[in-house]
Structures are given as structure tokens and as C-alpha cells.
C-alpha positions in Angstrom: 0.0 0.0 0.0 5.3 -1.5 -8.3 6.9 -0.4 -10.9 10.1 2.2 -9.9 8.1 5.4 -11.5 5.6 4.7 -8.7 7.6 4.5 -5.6 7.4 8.3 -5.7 3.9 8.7 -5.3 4.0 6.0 -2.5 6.7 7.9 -0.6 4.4 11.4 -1.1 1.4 9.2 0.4 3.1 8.4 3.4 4.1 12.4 4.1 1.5 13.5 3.6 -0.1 11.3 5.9 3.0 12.1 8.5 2.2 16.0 7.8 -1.3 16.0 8.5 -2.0 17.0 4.4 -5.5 16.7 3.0 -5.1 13.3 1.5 -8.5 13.5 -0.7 -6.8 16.4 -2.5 -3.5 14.6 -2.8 -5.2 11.3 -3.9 -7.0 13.6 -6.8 -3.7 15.3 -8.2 -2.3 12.2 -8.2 -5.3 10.4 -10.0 -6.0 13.2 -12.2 -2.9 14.5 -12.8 -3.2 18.3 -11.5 -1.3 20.4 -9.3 -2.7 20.0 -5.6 -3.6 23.7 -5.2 -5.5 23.2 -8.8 -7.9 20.4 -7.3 -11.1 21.7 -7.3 -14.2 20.5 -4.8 -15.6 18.3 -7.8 -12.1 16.5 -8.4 -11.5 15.9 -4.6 -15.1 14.8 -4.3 -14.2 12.5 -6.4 -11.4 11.0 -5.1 -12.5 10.7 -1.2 -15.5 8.7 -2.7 -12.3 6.5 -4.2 -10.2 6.3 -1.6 -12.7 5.2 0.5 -14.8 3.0 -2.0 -11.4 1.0 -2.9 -11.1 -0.7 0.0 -15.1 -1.8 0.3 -14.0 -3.3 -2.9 -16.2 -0.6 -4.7 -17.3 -1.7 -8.8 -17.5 1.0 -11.6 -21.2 0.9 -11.2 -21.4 1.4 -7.6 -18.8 4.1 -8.5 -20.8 5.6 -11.1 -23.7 6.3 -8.9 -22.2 7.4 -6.2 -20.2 10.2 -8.3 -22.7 10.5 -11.1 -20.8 9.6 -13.6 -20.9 7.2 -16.6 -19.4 3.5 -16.0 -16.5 3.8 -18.5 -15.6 7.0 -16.2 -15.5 5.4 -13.1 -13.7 2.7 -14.6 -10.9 4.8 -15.7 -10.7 6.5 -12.5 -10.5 3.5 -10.9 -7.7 2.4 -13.1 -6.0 5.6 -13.0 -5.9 5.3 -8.9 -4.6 1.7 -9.4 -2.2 2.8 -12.3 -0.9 5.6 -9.5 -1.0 2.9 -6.1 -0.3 -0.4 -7.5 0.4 -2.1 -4.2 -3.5 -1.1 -2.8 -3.9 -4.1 -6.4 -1.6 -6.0 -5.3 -3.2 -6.3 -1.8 -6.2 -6.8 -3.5 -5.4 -9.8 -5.2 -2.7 -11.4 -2.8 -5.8 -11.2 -0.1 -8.6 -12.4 -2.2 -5.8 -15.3 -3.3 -5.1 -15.8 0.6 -8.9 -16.4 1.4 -9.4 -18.4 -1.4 -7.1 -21.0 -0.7 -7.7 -20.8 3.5 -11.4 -19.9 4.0 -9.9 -16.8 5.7 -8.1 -13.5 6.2 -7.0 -12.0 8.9 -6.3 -8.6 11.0 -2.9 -7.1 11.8 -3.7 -8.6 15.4 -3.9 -12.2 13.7 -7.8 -12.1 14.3 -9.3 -14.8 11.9 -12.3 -13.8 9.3 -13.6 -16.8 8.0 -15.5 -16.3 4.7 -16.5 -19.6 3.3 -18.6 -18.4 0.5 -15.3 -16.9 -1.6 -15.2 -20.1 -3.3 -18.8 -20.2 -4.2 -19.8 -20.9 -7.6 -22.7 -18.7 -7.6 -20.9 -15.3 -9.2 -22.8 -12.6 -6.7 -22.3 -14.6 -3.4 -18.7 -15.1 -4.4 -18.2 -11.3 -5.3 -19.7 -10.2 -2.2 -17.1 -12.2 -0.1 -14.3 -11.2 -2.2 -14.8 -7.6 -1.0 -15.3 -9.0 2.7 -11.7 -10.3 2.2 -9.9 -6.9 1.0 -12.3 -5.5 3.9 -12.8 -7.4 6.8 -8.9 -7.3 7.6 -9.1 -3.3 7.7 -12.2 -2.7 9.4 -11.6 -5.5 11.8 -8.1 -3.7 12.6 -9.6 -0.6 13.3 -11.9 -2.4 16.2 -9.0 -3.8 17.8 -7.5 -0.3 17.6 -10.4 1.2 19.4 -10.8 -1.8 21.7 -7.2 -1.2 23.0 -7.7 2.9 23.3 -11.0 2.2 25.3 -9.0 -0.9 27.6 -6.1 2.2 27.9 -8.8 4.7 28.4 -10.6 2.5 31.9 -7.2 1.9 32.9 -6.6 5.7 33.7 -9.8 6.5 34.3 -9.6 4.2 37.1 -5.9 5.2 38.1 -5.6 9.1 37.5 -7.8 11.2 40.5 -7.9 13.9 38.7 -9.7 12.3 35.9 -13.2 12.3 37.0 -15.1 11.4 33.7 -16.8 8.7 32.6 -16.5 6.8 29.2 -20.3 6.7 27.7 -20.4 5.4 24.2 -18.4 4.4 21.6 -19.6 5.0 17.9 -17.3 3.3 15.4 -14.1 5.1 15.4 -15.3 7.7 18.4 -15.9 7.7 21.6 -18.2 10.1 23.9 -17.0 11.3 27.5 -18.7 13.1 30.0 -16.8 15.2 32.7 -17.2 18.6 34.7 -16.6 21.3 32.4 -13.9 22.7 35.0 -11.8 19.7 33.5 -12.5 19.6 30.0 -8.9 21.3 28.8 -7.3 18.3 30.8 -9.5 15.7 30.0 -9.3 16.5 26.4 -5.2 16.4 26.6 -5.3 12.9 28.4 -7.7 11.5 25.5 -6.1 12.5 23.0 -2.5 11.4 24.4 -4.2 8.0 25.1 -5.3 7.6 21.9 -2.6 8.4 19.6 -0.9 5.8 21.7 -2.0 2.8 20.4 -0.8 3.5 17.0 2.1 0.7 18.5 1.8 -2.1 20.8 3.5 -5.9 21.5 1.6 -6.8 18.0 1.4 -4.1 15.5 3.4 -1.2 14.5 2.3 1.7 12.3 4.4 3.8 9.8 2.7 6.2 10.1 0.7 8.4 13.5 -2.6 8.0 13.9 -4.7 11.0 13.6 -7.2 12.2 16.4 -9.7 14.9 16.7 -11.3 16.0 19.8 -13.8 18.3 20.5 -16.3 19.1 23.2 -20.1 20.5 23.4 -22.9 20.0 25.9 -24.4 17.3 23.7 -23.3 15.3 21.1 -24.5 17.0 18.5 -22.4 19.9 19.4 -19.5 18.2 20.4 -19.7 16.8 16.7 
């Protein structure tokens, strides 16, 4: 996530990443070939809904309609953004390949998917598990991620006096806190720390930080 020409845009990936850059707008002067302060809202509409789709295993029709554009359009932008990241193909295939022959993939924890159905000769059932492969090992990454956050989260909760706050919800990739608004500057500080912490522990390592927002409001809603 290759031919040499490529390793560039690869290397440009991971700053931008490291630098906190708008990666939609990145993603769309690489796809379409335009300066970065050229992309317009359209163009990095466009890629966001790539980024994103490629890794749900996203078809040029599902593309289409959610871009409204024409199939033969989607297609090329989806080869275009393969043409620029040809390891996100090759992980692609090498996964699908993976499940095939084992009935599963797994997370970066080791945590087993099992998807039976990927050898199925009915062409829709075995479509829909091949994008469960290239999925499940992402999605089911990021839930260990925020499993170990919320674990690290109790622990100082528990340990730290000063944190009086309690840990109500998670929603995904967030989670909601309550505290006394006398706190919140602090509270927000030790979240956040917390948080970008688990981008390591004794079974994964990432290249790159992991991004966190925070904010605060007397209600979801406003918090959000």
C-alpha cells in the first residue's frame, strides 16, 4: 500500500499522511494528474469517494452512482488510482488469493475472518465475499484499535484522581465522554495522548501516527 516510476507517489502518500495534508486532494492530483492547489471540490469529491470505496471493494457501477458519472468514467478513475497505487492491487489480489485457498483472512492482530462463500460458484455470493476479504482485515483492525484505546482509556480513568469522567459510548471510530466542564482542557489532553498511543503495541506497529480529533459541546451533536 510497483513499478520504480511509482515508488514516488507512494513515498508522497506516506508524508502527507505524516504531515497531516489533506489526503483527498493529494489522492485527486495524483489520480487526475493536477497540481494539488489546482484540485477543485468536484475533483476531490471524487477522489474521497475512491479512496474510501477501494477498500469496500467498490465496482464501476457502484462508483458511477455514487459520483454521477458514466461507468467507462468510473472505470478509468479507478484504473487511473490503481495505475498511481499499485500495491493497494496488489493487496487486493494477494488477499482475495489468501482467502481463497484458506477460508480466511486476517487482521494485523492475527484475528481470523472466515469467509466460506469466496469459493462459491454462484458469481454474486462469491463477489460479495471477495470484497469482505480486501475489507474485513481493515475494518476488523480498526476495532481492535479502538478496543485497545477504550482498555487504555478504563485503565486511567480508574488510576488518574484527577480524571473524574466517565466513558459513555463508543460509535465506530469515536468515543463520547462526560466530565465537569472545569476539567474539559485536561480531559481532552489525556484522551487524545491516550489515543494516539495505540498507534504501536506488542503486536502491531504503524508507519505512520494515527490522527485524532477531539472536540467538546454540551451534547453530542455539538460536540460533533
Amino acid at each position: 500500500m510497483r513499478i520504480l516510476a511509482d515508488m514516488a507517489d507512494v513515498k508522497e502518500l506516506k508524508k502527507a499522511f505524516k504531515n497531516n495534508e489533506d489526503i483527498h486532494s493529494m489522492t485527486a492530483g495524483q489520480v487526475f494528474n493536477v497540481p494539488i492547489n489546482k484540485v477543485s471540490e468536484d475533483l476531490r469529491r471524487k477522489a474521497k469517494a475512491i479512496n474510501f470505496g477501494i477498500i469496500y471493494g467498490i465496482t464501476q457501477y457502484g462508483l458511477a452512482k455514487q459520483i454521477s458519472v458514466s461507468n467507462q468514467e468510473a472505470l478509468d478513475f479507478i484504473n487511473a488510482y490503481f495505475k498511481k497505487f499499485p500495491e493497494i492491487k496488489d493487496y487486493m489480489n494477494s488477499t482475495i488469493k489468501f482467502c481463497r485457498s484458506n477460508g480466511y483472512v486476517n487482521n494485523i492482530f492475527g484475528r481470523r475472518i472466515h469467509l466460506r462463500g469466496i469459493n462459491d460458484k454462484n458469481f454474486s455470493v462469491r463477489s460479495f465475499q471477495e470484497r469482505a476479504a480486501i475489507n474485513a482485515p481493515i475494518q476488523g483492525s480498526a476495532a481492535d484499535i479502538i478496543r485497545l484505546a477504550m482498555i487504555k482509556l478504563d485503565q486511567l480513568i480508574e488510576n488518574d484522581k484527577k480524571f473524574k469522567t466517565k466513558m459513555l459510548l463508543q460509535i465506530h471510530d469515536e468515543l463520547i465522554f462526560e466530565c465537569l466542564n472545569a476539567d474539559k482542557d485536561y480531559v481532552m489532553q489525556k484522551i487524545k495522548d491516550v489515543m494516539i498511543s495505540v498507534s504501536s503495541s506488542d503486536y502491531h506497529m504503524f508507519s505512520i501516527p494515527l490522527n485524532v480529533s477531539i472536540n467538546a459541546g454540551l451534547n453530542w451533536g455539538e460536540a460533533h
